[in-house]
mmCIF file of the N, C-alpha and C atoms, coordinates in Angstrom:
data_MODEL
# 
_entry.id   MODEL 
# 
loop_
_atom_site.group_PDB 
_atom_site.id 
_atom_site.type_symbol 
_atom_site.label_atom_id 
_atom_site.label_alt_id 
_atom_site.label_comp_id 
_atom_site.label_asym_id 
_atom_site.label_entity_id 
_atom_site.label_seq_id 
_atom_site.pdbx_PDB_ins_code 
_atom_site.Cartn_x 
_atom_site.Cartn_y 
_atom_site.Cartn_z 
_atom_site.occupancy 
_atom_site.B_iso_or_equiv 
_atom_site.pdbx_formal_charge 
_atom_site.auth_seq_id 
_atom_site.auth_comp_id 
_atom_site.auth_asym_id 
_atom_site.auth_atom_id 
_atom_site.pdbx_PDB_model_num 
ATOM 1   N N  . UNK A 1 1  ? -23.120 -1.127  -4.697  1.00 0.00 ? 1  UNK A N  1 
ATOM 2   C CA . UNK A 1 1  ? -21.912 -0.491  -5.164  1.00 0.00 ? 1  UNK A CA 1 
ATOM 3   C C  . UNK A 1 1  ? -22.302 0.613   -6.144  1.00 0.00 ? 1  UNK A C  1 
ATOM 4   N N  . UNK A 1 2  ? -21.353 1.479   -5.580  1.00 0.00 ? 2  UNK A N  1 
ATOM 5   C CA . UNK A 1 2  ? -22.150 2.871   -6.512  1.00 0.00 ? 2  UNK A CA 1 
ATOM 6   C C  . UNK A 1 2  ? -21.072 3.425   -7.985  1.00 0.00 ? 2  UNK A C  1 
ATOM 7   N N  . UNK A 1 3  ? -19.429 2.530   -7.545  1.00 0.00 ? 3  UNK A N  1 
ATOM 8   C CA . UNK A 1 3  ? -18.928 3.440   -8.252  1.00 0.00 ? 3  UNK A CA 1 
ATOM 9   C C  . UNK A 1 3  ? -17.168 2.219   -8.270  1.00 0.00 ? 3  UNK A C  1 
ATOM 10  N N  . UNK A 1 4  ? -16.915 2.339   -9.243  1.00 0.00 ? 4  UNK A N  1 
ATOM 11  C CA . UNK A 1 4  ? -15.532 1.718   -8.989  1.00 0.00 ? 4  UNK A CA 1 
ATOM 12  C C  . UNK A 1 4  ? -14.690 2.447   -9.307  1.00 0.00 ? 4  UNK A C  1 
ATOM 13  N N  . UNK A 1 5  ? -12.772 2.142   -9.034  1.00 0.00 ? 5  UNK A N  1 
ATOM 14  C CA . UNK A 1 5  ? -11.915 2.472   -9.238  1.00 0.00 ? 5  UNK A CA 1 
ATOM 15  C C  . UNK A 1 5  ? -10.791 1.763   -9.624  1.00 0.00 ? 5  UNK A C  1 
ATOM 16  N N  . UNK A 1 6  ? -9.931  1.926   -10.345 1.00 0.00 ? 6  UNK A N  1 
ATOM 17  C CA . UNK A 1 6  ? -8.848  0.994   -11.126 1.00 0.00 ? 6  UNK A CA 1 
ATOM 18  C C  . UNK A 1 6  ? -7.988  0.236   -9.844  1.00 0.00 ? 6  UNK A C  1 
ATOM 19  N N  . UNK A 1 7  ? -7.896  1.336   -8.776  1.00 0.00 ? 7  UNK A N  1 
ATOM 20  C CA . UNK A 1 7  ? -6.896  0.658   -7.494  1.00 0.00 ? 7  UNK A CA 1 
ATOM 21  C C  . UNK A 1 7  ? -7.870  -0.634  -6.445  1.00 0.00 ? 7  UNK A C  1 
ATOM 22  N N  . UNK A 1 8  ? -9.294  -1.118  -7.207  1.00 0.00 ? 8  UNK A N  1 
ATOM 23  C CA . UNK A 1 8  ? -10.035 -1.804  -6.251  1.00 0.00 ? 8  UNK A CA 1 
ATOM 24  C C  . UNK A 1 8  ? -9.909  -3.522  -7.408  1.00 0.00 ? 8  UNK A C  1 
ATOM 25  N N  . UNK A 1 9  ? -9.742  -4.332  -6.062  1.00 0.00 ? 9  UNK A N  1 
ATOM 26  C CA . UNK A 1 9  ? -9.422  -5.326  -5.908  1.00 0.00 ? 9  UNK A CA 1 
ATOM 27  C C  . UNK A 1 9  ? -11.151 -6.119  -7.151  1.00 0.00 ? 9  UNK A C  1 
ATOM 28  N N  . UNK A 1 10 ? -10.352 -7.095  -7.753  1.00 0.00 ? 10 UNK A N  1 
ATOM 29  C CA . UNK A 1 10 ? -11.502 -7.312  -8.652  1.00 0.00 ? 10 UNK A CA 1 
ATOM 30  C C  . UNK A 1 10 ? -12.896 -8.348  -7.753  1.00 0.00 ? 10 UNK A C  1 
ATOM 31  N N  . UNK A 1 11 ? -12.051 -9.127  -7.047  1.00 0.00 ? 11 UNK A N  1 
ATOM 32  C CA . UNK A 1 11 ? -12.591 -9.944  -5.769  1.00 0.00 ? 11 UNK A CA 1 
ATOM 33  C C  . UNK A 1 11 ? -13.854 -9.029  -5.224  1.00 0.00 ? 11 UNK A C  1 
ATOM 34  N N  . UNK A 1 12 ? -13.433 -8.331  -4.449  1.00 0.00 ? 12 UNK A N  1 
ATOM 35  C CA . UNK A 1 12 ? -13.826 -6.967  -4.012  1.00 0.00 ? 12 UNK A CA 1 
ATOM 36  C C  . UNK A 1 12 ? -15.196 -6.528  -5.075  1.00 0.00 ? 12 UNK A C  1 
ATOM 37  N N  . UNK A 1 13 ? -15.201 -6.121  -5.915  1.00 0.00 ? 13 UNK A N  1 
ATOM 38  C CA . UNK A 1 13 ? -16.139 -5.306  -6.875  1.00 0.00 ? 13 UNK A CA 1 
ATOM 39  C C  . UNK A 1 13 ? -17.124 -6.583  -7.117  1.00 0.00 ? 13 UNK A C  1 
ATOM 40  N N  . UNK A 1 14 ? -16.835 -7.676  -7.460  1.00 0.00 ? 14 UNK A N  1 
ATOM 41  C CA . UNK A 1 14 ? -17.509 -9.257  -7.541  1.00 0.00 ? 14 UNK A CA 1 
ATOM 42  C C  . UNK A 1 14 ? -18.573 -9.269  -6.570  1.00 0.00 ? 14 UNK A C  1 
ATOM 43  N N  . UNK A 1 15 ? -17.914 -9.042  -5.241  1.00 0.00 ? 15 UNK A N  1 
ATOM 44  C CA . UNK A 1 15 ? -18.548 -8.940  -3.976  1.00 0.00 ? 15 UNK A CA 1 
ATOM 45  C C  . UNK A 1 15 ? -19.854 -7.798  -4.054  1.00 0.00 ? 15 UNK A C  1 
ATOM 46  N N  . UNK A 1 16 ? -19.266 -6.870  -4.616  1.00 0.00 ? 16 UNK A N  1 
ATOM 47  C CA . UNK A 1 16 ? -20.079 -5.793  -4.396  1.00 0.00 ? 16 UNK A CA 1 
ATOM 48  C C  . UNK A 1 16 ? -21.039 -5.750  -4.860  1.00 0.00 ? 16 UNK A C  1 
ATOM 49  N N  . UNK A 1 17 ? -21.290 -6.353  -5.970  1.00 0.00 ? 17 UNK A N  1 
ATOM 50  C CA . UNK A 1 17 ? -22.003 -6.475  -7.724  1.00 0.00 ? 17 UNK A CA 1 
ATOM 51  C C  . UNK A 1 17 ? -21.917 -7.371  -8.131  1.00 0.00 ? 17 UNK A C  1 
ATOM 52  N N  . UNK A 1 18 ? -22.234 -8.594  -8.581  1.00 0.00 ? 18 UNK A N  1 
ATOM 53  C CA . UNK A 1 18 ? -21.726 -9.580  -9.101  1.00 0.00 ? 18 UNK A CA 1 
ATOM 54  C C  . UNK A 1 18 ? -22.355 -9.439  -10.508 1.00 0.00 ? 18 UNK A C  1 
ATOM 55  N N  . UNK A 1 19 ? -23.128 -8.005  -10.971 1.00 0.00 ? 19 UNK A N  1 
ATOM 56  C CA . UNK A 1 19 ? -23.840 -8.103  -12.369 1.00 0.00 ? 19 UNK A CA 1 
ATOM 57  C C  . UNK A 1 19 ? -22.845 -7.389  -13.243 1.00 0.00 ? 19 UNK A C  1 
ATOM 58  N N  . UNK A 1 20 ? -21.483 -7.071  -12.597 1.00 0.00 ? 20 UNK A N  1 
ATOM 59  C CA . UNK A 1 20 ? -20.073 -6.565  -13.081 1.00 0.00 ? 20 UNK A CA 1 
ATOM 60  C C  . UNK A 1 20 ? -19.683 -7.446  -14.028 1.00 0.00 ? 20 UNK A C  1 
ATOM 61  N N  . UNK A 1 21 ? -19.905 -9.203  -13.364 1.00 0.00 ? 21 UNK A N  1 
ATOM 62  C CA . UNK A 1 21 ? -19.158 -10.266 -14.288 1.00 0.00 ? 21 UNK A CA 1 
ATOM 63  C C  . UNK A 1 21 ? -19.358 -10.086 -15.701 1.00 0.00 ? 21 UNK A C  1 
ATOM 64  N N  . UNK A 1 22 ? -20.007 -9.733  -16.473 1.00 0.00 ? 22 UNK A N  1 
ATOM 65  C CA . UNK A 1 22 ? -20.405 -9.773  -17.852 1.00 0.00 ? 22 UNK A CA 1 
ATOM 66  C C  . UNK A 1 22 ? -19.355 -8.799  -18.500 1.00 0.00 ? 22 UNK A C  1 
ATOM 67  N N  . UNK A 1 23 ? -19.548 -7.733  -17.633 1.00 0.00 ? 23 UNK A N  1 
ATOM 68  C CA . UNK A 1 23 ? -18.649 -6.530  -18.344 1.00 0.00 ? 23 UNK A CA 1 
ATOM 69  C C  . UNK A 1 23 ? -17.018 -6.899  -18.211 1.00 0.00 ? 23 UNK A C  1 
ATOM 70  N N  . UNK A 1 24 ? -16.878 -7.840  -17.256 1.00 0.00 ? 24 UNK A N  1 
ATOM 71  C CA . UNK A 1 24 ? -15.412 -7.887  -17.708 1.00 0.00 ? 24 UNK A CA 1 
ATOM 72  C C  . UNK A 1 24 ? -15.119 -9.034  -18.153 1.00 0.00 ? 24 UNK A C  1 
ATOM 73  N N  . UNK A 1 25 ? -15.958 -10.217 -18.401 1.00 0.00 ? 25 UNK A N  1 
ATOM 74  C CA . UNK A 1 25 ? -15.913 -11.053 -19.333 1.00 0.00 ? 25 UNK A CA 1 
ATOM 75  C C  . UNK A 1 25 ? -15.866 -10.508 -20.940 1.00 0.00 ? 25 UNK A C  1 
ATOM 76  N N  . UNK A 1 26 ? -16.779 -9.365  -20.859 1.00 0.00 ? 26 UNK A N  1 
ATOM 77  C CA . UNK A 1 26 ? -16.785 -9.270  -22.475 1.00 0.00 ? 26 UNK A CA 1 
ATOM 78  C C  . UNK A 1 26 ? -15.576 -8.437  -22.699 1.00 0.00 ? 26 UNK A C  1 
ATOM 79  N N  . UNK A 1 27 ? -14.894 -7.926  -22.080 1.00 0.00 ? 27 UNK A N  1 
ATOM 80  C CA . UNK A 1 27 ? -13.564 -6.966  -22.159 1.00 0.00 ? 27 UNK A CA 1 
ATOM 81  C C  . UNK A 1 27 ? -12.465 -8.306  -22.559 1.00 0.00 ? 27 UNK A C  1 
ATOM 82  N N  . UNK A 1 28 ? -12.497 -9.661  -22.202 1.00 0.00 ? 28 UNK A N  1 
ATOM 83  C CA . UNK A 1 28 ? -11.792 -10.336 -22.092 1.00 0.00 ? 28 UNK A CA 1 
ATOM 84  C C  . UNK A 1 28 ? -10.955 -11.239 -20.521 1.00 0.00 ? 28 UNK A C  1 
ATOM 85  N N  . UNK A 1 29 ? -11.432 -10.872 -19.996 1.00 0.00 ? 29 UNK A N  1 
ATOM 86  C CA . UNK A 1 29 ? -11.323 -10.945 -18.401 1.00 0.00 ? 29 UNK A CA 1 
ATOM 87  C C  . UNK A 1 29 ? -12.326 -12.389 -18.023 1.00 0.00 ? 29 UNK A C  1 
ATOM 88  N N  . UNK A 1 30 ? -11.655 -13.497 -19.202 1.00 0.00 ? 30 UNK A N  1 
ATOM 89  C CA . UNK A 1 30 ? -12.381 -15.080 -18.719 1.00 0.00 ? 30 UNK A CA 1 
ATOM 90  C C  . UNK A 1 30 ? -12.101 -15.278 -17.331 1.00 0.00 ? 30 UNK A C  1 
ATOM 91  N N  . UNK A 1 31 ? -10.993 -15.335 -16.741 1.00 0.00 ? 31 UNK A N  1 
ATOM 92  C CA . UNK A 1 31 ? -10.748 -15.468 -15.282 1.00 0.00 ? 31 UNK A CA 1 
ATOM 93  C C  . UNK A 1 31 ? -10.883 -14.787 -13.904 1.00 0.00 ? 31 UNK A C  1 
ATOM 94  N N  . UNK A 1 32 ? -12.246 -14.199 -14.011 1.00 0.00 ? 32 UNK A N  1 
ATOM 95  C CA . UNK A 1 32 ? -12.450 -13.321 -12.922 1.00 0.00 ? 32 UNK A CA 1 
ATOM 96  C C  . UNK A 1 32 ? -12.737 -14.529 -11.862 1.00 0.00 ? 32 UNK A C  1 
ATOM 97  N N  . UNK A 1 33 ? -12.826 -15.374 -11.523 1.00 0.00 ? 33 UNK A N  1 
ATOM 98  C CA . UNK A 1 33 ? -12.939 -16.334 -10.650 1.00 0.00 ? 33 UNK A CA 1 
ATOM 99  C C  . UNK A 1 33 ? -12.012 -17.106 -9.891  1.00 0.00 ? 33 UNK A C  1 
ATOM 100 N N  . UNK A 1 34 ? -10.622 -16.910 -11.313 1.00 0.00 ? 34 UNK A N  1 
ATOM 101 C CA . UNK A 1 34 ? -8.850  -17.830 -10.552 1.00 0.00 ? 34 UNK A CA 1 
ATOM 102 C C  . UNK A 1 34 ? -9.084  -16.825 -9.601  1.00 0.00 ? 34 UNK A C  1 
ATOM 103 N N  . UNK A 1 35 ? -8.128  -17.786 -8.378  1.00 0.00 ? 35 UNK A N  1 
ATOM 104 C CA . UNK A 1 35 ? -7.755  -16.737 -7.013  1.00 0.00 ? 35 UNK A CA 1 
ATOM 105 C C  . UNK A 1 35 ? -6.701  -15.956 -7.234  1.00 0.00 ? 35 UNK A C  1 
ATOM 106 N N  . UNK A 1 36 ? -5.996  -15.612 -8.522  1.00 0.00 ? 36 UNK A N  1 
ATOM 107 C CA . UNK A 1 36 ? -5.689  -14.230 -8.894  1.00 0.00 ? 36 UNK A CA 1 
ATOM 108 C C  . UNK A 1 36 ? -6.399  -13.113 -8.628  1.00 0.00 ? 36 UNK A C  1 
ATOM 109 N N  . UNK A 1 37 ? -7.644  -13.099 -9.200  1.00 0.00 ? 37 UNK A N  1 
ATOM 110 C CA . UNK A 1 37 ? -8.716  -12.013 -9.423  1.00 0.00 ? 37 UNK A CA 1 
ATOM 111 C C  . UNK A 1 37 ? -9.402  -11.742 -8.248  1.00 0.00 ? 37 UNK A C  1 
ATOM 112 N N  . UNK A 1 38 ? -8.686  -12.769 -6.928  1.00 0.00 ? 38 UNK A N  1 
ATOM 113 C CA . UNK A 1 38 ? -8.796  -12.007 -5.419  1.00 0.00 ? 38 UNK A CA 1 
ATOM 114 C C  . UNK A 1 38 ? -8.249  -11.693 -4.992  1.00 0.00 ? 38 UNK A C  1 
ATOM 115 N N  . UNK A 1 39 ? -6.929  -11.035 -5.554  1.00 0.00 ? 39 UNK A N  1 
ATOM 116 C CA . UNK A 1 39 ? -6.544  -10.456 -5.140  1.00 0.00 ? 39 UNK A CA 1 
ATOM 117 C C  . UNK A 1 39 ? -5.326  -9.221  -6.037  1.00 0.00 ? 39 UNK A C  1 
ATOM 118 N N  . UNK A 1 40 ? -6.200  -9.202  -7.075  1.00 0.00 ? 40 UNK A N  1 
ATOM 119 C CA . UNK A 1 40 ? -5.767  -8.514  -8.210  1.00 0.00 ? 40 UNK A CA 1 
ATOM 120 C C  . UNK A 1 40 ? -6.392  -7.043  -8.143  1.00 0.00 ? 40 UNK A C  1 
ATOM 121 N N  . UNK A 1 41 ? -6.046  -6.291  -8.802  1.00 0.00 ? 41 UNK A N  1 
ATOM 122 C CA . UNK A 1 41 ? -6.589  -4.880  -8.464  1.00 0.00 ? 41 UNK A CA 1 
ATOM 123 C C  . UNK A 1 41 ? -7.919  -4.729  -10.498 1.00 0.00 ? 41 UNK A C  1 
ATOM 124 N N  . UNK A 1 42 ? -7.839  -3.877  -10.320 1.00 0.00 ? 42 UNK A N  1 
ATOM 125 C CA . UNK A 1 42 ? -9.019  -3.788  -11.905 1.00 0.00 ? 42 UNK A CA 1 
ATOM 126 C C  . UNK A 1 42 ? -7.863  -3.193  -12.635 1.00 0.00 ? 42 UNK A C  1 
ATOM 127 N N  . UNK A 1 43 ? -7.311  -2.260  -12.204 1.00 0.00 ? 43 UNK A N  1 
ATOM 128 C CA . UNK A 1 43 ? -5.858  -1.717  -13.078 1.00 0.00 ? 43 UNK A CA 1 
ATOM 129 C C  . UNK A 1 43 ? -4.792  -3.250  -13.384 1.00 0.00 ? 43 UNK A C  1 
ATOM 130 N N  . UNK A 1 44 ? -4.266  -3.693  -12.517 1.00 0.00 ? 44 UNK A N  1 
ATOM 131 C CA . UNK A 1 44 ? -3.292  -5.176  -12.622 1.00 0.00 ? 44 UNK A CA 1 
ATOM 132 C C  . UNK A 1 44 ? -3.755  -6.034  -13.412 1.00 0.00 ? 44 UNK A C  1 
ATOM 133 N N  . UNK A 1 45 ? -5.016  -6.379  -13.569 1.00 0.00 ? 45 UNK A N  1 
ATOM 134 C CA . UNK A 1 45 ? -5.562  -6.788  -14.663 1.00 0.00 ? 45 UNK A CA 1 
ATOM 135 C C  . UNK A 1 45 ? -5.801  -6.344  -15.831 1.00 0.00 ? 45 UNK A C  1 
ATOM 136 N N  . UNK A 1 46 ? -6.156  -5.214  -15.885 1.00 0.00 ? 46 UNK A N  1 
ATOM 137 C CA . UNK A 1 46 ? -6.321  -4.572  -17.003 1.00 0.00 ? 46 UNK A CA 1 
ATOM 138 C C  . UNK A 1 46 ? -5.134  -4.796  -18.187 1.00 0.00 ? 46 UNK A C  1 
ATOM 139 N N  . UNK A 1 47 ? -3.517  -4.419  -16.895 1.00 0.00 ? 47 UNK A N  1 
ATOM 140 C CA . UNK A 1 47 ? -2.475  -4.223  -17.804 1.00 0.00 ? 47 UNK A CA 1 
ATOM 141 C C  . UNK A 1 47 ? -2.399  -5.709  -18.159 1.00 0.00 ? 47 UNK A C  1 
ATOM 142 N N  . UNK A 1 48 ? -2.579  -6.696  -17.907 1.00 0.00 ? 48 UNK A N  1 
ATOM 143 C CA . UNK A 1 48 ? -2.226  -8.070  -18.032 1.00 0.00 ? 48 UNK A CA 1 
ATOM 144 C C  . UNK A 1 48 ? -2.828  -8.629  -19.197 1.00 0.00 ? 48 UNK A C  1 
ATOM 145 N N  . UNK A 1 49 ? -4.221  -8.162  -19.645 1.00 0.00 ? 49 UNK A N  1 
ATOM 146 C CA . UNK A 1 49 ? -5.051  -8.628  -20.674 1.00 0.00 ? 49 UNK A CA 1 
ATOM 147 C C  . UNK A 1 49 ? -4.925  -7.073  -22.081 1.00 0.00 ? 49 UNK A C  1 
ATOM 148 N N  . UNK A 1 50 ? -4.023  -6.329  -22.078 1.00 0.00 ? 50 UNK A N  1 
ATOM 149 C CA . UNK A 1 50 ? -3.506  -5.428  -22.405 1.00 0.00 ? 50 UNK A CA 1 
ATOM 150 C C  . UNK A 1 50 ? -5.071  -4.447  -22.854 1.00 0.00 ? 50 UNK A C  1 
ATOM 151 N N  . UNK A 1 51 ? -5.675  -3.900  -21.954 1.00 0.00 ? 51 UNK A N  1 
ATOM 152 C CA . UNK A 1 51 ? -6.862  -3.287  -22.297 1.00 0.00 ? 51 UNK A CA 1 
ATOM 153 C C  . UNK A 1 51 ? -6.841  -1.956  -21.216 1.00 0.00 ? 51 UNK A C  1 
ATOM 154 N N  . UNK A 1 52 ? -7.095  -0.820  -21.166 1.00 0.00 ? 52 UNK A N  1 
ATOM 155 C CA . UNK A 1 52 ? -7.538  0.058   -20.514 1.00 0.00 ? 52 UNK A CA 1 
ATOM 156 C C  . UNK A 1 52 ? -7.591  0.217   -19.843 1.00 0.00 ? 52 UNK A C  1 
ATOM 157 N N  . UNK A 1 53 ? -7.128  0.450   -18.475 1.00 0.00 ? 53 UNK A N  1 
ATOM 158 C CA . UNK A 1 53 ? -7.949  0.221   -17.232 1.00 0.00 ? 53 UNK A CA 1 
ATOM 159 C C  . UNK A 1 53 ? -8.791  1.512   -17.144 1.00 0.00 ? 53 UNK A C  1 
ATOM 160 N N  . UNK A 1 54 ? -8.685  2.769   -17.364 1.00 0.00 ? 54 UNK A N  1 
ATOM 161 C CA . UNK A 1 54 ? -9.662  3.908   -17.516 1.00 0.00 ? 54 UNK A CA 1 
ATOM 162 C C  . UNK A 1 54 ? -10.848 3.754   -18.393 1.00 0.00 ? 54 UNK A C  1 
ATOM 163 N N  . UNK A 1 55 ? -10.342 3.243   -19.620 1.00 0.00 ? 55 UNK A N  1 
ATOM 164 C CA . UNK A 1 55 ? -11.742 2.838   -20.233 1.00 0.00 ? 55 UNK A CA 1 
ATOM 165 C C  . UNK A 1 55 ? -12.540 1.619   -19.576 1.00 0.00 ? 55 UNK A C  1 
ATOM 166 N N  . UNK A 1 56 ? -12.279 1.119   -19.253 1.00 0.00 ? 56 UNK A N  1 
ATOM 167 C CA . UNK A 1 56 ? -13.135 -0.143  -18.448 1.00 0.00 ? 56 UNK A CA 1 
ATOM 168 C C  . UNK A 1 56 ? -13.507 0.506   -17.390 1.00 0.00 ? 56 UNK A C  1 
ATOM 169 N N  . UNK A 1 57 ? -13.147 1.091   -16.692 1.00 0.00 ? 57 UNK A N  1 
ATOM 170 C CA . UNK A 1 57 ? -13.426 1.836   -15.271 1.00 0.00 ? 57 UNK A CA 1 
ATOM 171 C C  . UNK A 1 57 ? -14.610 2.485   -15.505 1.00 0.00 ? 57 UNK A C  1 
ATOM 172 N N  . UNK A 1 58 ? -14.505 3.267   -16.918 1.00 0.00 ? 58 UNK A N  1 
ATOM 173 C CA . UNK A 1 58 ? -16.170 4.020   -17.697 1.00 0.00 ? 58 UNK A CA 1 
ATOM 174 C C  . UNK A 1 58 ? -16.938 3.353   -17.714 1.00 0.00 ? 58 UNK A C  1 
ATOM 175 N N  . UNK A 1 59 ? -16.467 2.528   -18.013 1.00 0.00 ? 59 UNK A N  1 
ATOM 176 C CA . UNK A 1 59 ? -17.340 1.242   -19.029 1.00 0.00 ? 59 UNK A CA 1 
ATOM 177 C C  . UNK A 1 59 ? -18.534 0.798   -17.642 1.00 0.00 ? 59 UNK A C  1 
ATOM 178 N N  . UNK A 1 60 ? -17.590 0.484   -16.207 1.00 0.00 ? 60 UNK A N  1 
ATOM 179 C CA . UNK A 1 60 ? -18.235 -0.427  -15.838 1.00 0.00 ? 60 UNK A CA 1 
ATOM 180 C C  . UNK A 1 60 ? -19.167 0.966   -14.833 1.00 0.00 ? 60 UNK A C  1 
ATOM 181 N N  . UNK A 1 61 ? -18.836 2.047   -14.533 1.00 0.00 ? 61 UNK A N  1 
ATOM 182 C CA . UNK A 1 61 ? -19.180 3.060   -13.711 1.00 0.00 ? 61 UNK A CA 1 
ATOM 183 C C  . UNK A 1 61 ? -20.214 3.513   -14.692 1.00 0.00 ? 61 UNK A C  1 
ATOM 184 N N  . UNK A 1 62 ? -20.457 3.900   -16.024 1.00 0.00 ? 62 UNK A N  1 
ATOM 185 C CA . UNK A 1 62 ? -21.604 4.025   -16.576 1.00 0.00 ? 62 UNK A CA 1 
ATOM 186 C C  . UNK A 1 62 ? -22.772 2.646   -16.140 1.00 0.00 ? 62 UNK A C  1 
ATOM 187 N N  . UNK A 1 63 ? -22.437 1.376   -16.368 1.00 0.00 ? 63 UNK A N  1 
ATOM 188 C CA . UNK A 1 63 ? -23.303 0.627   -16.396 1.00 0.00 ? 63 UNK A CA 1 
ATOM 189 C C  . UNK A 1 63 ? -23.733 1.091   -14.868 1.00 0.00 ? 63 UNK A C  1 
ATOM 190 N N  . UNK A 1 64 ? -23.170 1.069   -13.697 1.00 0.00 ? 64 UNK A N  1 
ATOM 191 C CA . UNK A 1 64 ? -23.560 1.517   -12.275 1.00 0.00 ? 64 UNK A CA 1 
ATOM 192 C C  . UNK A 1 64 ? -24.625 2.385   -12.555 1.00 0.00 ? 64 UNK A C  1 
ATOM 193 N N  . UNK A 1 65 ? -24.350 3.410   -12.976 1.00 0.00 ? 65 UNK A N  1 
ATOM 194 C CA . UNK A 1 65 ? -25.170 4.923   -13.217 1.00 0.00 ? 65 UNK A CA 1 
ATOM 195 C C  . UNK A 1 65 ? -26.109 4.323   -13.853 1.00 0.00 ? 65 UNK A C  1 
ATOM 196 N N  . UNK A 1 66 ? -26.623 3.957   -14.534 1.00 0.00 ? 66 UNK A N  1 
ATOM 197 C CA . UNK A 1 66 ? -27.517 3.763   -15.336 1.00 0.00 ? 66 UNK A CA 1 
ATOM 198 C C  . UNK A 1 66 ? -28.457 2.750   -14.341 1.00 0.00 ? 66 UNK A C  1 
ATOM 199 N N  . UNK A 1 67 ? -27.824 1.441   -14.136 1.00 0.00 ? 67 UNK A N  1 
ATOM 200 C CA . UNK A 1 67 ? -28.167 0.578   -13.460 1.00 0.00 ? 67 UNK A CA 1 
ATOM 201 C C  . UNK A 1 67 ? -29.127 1.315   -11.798 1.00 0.00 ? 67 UNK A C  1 
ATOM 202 N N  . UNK A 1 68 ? -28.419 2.442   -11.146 1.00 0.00 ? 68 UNK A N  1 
ATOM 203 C CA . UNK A 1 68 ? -28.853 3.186   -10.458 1.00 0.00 ? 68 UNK A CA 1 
ATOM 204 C C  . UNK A 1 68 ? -30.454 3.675   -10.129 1.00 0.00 ? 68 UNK A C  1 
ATOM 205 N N  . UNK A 1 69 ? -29.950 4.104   -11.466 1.00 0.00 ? 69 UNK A N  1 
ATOM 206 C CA . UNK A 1 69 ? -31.331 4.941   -11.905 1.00 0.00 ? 69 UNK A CA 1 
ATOM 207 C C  . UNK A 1 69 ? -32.259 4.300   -12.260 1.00 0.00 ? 69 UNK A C  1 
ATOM 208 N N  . UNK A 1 70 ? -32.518 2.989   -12.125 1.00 0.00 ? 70 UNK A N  1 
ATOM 209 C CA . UNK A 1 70 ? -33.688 2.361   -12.364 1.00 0.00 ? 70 UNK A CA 1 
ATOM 210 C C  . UNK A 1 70 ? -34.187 1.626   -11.488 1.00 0.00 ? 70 UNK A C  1 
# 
């Protein structure tokens, strides 16, 4: 996975990456595992745990980039 977006399913990105889990645990996102979060988007969550969804979207697309490049 090279890159995420707020409209992608959190299930989905899990799948893609599973070295994602940390970053949205530490945002507050304990339940990336209920079968909510398969079928939740990264924005729907976001608004639910009242945090960013653009800043997290950085958050987790820098770690990609970086992660990339090595």
């Amino acid at each position: 996975m090279n890159k995420v977006d707020k409209s992608m399913i959190i299930g989905d990105i899990l799948r893609g990456d599973a070295t994602i889990a940390p970053i949205l645990m530490a945002a507050g996102m304990h339940c990336i595992g209920c079968p909510s979060a398969q079928g939740e988007s990264l924005e729907q969550a976001a608004m639910v745990h009242g945090l960013d969804a653009d800043q997290l979207v950085a958050r987790i697309n820098d770690y990609l980039a970086v992660k990339e490049q090595k």
